[in-house]
VOBA-1610 file (N, C-alpha, C; in pm, whole numbers, padded with zeros to 5 digits, always signed):
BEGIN
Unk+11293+26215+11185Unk+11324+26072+11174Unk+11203+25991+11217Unk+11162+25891+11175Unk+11087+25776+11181Unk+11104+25720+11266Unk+11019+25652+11365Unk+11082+25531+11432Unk+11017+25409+11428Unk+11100+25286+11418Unk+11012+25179+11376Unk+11008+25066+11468Unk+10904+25019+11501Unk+10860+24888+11568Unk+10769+24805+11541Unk+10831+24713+11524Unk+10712+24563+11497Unk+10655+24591+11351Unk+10769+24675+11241Unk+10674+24693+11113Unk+10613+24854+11096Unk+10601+24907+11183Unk+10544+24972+11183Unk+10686+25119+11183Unk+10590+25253+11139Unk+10666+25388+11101Unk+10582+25459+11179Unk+10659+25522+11352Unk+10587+25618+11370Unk+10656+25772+11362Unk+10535+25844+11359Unk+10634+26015+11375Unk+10590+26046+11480Unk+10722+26140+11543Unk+10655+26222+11671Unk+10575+26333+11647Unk+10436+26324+11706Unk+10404+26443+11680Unk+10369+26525+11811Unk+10326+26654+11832Unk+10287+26673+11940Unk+10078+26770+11941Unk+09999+26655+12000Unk+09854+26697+11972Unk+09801+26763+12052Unk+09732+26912+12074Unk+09663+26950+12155Unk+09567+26852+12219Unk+09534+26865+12348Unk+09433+26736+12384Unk+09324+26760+12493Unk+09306+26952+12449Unk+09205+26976+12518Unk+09103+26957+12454Unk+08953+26929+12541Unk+08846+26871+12484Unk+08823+26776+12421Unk+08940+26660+12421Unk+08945+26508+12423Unk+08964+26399+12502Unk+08867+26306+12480Unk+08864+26165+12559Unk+08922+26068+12566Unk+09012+26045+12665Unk+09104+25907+12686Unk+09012+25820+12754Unk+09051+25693+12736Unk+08926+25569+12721Unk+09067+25513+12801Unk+09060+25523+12963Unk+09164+25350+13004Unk+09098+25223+13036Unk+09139+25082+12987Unk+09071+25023+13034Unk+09177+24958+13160Unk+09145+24897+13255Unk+09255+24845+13319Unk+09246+24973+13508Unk+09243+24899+13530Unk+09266+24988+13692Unk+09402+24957+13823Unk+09486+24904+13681Unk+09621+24799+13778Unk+09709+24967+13799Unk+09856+24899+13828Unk+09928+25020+13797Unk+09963+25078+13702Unk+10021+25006+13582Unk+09960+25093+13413Unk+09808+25167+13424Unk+09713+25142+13452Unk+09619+25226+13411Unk+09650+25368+13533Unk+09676+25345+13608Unk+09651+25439+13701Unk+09787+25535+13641Unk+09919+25492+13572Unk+10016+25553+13536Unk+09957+25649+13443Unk+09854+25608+13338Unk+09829+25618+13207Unk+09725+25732+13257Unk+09644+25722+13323Unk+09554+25841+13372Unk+09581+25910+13432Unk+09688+25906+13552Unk+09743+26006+13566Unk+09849+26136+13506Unk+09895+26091+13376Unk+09948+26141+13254Unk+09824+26224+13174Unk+09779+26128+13168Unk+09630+26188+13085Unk+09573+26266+13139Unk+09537+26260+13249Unk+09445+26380+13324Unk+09486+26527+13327Unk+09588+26497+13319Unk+09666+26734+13262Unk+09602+26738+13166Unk+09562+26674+13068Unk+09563+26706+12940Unk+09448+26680+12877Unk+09354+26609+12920Unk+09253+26569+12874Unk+09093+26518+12986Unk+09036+26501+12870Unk+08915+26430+13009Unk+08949+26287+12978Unk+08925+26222+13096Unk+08999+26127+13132Unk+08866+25996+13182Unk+08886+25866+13160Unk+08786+25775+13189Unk+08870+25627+13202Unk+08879+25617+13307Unk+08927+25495+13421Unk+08855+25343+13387Unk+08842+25239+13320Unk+08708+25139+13372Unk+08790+25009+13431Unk+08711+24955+13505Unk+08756+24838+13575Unk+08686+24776+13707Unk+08718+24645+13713Unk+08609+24592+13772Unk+08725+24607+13963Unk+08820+24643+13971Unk+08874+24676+14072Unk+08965+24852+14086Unk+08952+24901+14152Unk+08994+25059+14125Unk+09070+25062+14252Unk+09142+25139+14241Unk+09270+25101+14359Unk+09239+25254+14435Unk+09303+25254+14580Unk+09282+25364+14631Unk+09345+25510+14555Unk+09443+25461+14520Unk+09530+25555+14439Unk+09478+25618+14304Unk+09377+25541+14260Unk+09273+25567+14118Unk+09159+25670+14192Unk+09122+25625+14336Unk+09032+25684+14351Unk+09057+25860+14403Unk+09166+25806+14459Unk+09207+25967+14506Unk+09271+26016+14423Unk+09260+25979+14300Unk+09345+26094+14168Unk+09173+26106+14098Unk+09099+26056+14123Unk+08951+26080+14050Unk+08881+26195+14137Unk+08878+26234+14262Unk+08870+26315+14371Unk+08915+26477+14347Unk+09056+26502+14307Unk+09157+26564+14294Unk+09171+26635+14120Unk+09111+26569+14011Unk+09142+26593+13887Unk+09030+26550+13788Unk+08999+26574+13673Unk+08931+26564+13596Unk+08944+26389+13542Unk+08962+26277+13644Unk+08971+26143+13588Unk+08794+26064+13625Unk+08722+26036+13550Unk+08595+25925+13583Unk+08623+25828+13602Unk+08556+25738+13732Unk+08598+25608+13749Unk+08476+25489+13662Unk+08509+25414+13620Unk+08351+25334+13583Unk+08398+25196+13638Unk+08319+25145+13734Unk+08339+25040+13782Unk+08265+24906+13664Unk+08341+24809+13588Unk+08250+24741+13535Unk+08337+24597+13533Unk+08294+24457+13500Unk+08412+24342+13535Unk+08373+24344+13341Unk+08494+24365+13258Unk+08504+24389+13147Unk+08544+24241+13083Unk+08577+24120+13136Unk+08559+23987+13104Unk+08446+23967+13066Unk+08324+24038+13113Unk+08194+23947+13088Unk+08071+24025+12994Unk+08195+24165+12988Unk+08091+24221+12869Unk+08085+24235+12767Unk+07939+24199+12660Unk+07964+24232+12541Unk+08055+24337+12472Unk+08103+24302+12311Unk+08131+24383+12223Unk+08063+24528+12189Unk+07925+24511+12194Unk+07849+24658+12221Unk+07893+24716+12353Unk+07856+24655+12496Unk+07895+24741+12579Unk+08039+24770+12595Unk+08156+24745+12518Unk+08244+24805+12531Unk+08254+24893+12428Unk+08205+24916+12312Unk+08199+25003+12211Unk+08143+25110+12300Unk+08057+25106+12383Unk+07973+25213+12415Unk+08037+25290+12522Unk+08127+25237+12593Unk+08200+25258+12700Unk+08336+25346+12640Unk+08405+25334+12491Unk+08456+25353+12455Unk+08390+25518+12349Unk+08268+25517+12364Unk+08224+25606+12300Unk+08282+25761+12298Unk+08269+25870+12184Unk+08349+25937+12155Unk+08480+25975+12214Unk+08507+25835+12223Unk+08678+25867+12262Unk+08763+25901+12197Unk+08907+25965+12195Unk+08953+26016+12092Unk+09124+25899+12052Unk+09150+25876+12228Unk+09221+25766+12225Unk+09182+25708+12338Unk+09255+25512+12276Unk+09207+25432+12431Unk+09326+25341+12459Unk+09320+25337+12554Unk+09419+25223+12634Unk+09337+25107+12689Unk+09403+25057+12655Unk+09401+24879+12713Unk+09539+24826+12750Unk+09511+24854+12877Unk+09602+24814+13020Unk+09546+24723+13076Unk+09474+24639+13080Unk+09375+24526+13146Unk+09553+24406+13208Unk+09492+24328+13280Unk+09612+24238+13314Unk+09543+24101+13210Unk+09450+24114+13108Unk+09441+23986+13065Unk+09489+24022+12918Unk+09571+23982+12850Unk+09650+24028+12717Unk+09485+23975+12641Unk+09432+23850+12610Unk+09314+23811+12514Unk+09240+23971+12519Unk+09197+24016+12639Unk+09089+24101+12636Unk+09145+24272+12595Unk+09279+24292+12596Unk+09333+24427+12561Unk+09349+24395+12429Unk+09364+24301+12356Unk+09381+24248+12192Unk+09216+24291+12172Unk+09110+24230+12235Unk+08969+24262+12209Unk+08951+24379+12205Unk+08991+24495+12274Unk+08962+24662+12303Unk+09053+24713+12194Unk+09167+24633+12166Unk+09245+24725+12060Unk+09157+24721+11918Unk+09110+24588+11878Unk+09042+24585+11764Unk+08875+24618+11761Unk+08806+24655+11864Unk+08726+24682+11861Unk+08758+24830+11831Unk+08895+24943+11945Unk+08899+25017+11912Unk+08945+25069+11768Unk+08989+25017+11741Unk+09065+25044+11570Unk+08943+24955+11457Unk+08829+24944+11500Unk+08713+24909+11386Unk+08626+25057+11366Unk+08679+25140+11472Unk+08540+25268+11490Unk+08666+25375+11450Unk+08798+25371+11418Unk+08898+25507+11371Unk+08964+25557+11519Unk+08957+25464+11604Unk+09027+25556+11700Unk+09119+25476+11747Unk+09235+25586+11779Unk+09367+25539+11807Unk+09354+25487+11973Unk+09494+25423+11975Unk+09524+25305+12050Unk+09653+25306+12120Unk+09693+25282+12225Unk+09797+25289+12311Unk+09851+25200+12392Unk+09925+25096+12321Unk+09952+24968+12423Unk+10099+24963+12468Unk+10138+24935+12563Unk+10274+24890+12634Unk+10389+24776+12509Unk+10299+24712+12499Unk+10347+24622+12391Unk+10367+24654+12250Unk+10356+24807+12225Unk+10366+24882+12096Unk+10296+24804+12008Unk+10145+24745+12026Unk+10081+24728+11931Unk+09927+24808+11925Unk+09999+24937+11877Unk+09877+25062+11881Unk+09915+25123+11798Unk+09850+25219+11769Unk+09918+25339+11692Unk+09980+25492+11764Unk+09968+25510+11886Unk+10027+25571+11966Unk+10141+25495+12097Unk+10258+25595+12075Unk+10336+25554+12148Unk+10366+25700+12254Unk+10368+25645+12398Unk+10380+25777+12490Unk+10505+25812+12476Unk+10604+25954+12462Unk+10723+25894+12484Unk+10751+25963+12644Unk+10900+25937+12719Unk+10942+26012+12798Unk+10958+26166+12777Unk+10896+26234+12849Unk+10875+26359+12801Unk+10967+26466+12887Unk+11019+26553+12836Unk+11098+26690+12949Unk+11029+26841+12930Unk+10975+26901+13014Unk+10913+27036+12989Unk+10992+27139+13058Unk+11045+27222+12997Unk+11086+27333+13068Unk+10947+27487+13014Unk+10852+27496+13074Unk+10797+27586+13051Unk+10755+27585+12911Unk+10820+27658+12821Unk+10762+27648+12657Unk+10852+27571+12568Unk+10918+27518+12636Unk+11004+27395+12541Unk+10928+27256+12607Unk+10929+27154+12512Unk+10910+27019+12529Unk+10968+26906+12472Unk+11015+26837+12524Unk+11106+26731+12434Unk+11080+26604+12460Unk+11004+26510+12405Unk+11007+26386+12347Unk+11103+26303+12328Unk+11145+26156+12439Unk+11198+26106+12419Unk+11151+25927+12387Unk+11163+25846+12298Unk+11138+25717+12306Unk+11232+25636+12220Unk+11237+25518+12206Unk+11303+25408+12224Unk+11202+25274+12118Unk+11072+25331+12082Unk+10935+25279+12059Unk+10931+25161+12107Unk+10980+25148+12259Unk+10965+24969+12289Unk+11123+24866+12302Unk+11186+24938+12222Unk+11332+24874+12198Unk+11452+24888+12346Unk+11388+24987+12439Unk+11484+24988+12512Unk+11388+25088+12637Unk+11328+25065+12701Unk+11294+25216+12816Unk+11402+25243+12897Unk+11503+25160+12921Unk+11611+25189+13009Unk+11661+25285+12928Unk+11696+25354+12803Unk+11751+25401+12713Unk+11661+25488+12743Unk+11573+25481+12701Unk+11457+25618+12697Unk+11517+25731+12871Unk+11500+25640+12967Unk+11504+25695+13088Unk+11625+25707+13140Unk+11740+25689+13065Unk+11900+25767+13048Unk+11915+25866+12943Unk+11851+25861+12859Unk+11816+25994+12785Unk+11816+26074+12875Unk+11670+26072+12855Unk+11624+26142+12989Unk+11667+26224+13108Unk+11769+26168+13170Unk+11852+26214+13305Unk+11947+26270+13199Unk+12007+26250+13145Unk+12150+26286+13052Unk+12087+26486+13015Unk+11956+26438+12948Unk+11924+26562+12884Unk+11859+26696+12997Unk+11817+26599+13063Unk+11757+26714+13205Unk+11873+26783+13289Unk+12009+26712+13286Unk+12089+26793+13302Unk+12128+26900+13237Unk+12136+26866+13142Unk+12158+26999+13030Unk+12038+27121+12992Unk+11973+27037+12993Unk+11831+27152+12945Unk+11744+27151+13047Unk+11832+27279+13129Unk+11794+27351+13289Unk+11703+27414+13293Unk+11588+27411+13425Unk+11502+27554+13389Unk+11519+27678+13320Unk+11677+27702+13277Unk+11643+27866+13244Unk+11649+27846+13124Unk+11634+27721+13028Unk+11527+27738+12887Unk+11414+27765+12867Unk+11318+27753+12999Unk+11232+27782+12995Unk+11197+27965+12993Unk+11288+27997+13114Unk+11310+28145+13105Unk+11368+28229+12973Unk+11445+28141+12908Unk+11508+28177+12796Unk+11427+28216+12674Unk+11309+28118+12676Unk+11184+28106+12563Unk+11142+28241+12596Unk+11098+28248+12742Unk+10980+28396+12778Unk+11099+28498+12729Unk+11226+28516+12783Unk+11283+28627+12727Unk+11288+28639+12600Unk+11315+28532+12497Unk+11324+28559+12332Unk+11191+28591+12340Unk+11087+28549+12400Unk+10957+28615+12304Unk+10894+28722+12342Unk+10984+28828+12445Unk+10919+28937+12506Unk+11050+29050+12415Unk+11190+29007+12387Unk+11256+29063+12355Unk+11229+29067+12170Unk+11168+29012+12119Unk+11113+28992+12017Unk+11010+29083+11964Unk+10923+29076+12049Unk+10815+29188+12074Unk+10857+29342+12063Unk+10963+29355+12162Unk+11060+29434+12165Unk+11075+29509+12076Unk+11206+29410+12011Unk+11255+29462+11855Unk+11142+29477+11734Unk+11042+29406+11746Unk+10958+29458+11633Unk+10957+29590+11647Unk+10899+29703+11737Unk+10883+29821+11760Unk+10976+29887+11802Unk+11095+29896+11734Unk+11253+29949+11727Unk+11346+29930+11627Unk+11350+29836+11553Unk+11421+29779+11457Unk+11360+29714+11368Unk+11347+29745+11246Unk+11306+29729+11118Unk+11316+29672+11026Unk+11453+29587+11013Unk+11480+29486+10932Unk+11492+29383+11036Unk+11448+29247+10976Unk+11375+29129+11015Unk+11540+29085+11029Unk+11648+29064+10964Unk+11766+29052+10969Unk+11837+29064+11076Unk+11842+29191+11117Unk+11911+29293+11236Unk+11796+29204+11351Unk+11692+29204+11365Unk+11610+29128+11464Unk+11698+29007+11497Unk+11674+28911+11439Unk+11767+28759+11453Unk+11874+28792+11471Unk+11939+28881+11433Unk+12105+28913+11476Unk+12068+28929+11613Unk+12032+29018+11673Unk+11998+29052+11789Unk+11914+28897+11877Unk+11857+28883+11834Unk+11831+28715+11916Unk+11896+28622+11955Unk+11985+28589+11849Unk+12096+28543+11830Unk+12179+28584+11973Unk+12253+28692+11946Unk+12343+28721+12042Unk+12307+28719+12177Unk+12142+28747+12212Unk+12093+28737+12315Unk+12085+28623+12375Unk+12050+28489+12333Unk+12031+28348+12329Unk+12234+28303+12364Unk+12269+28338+12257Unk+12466+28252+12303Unk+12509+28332+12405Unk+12436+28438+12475Unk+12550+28494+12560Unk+12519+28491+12728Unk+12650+28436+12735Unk+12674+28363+12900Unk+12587+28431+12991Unk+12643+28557+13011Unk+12609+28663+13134Unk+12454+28656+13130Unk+12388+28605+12996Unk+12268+28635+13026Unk+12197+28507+13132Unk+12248+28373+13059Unk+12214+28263+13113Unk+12260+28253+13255Unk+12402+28301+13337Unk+12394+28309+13440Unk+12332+28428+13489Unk+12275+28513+13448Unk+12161+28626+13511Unk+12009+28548+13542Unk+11992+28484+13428Unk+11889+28393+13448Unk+11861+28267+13552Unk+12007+28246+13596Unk+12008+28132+13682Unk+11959+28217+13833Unk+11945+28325+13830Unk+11942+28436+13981Unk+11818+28452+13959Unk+11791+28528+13850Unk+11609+28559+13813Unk+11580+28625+13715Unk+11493+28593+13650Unk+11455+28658+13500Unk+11458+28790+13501Unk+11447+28834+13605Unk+11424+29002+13622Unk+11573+29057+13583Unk+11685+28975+13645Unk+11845+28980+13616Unk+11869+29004+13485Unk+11816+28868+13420Unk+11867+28848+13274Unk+11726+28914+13186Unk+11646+28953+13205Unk+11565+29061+13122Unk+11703+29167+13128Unk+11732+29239+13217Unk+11777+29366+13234Unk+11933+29344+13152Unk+11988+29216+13175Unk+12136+29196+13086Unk+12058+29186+12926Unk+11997+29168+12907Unk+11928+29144+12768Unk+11909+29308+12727Unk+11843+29314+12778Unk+11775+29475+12728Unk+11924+29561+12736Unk+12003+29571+12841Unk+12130+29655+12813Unk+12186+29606+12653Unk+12200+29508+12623Unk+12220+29461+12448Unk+12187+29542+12366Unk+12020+29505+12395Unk+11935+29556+12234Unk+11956+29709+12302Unk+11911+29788+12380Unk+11975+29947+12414Unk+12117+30034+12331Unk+12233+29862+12361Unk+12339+29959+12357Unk+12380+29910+12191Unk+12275+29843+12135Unk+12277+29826+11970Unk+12243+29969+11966Unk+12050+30021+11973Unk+12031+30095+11952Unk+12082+30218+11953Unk+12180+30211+12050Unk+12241+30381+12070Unk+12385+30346+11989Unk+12458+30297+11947Unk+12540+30288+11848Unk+12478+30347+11691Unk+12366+30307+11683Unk+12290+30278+11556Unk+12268+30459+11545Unk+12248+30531+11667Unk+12184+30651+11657Unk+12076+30677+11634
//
């Protein structure tokens, strides 16, 4: 599904973002939110003519650069240059004229854009990770209270042991390749492994539990099978 704001059609996608540059401009509490998000994931670049203690001790601690500069008074080149091979940028500044200036300077050179006010082409959403699952939640602007009852609603339900659940389908997978031969009988066997209770409360104790309720399964397929 699409989601639309202000005109606009975005899709969720999800981008690897190692060995790419986030450009924040702004050193308030949006920027420091925005880099600290960014910094798992990317190399990371802070600018502002005030940097808060909290900017500085996440620059200390993680892959974030601080650039001290008062961005009211600088040319269009020196912010192009400041913005240089970035891959995305934020403009978080507290002056709306001058984050309108960084958005269109940034979107004259092809690079995407990330504003609060959903006038970018990237939107962050609320995110949930259980290990190898990830889920994306947003609202594109229409509601964050919505986004962040999602959110709680779904984190109840989708407990750490999806995460455990992923490592077991993909070790029990492995498995069945080198035992069972039709691709069919495989997914049957996944299947049953994934809907069944005893495994998920084995998993709630420790993977080591629900490996061993899993594997008694695919075993006591195999020895039926002969």
């Amino acid at each position: 599904m699409t989601g639309r704001a202000l005109g606009r059609k975005y899709l969720p996608l999800f981008i690897d973002m190692e060995g790419r540059k986030v450009v924040v401009f702004g050193g308030g509490s949006v920027g420091f939110r925005k880099a600290s998000l960014f910094a798992e994931y990317a190399e990371t670049v802070v600018i502002s003519i005030d940097l808060s203690p909290e900017l500085e001790e996440l620059a200390s601690s993680s892959k974030v650069e601080l650039i001290k500069s008062d961005l009211s008074s600088v040319s269009d080149e020196s912010i192009l240059d400041l913005m240089e091979d970035a891959f995305l940028v934020i403009p978080a500044t507290n002056v709306p004229s001058l984050n309108d200036r960084i958005r269109e300077l940034a979107q004259g050179c092809g690079i995407l854009v990330n504003r609060i006010d959903m006038a970018g082409e990237v939107v962050i959403p609320s995110v949930i990770q259980r290990n190898g699952l990830s889920i994306g939640i947003s609202t594109f602007g229409s509601s964050p209270a919505v986004s962040k009852y999602t959110r709680r609603k779904l984190e109840a339900i989708i407990t750490p042991q999806y995460g455990e659940m992923i490592r077991l389908q993909d070790e029990m997978r492995t498995l069945l390749k080198s035992k069972v031969d039709l691709q069919k009988e495989r997914k049957a066997l996944l299947w049953k492994i994934l809907e069944d209770k005893a495994i998920w409360d084995a998993l709630e104790v420790s993977y080591e539990k629900g490996y061993n309720v899993a594997y008694n399964i695919v075993q006591e397929h195999l020895d039926k099978k002969g």
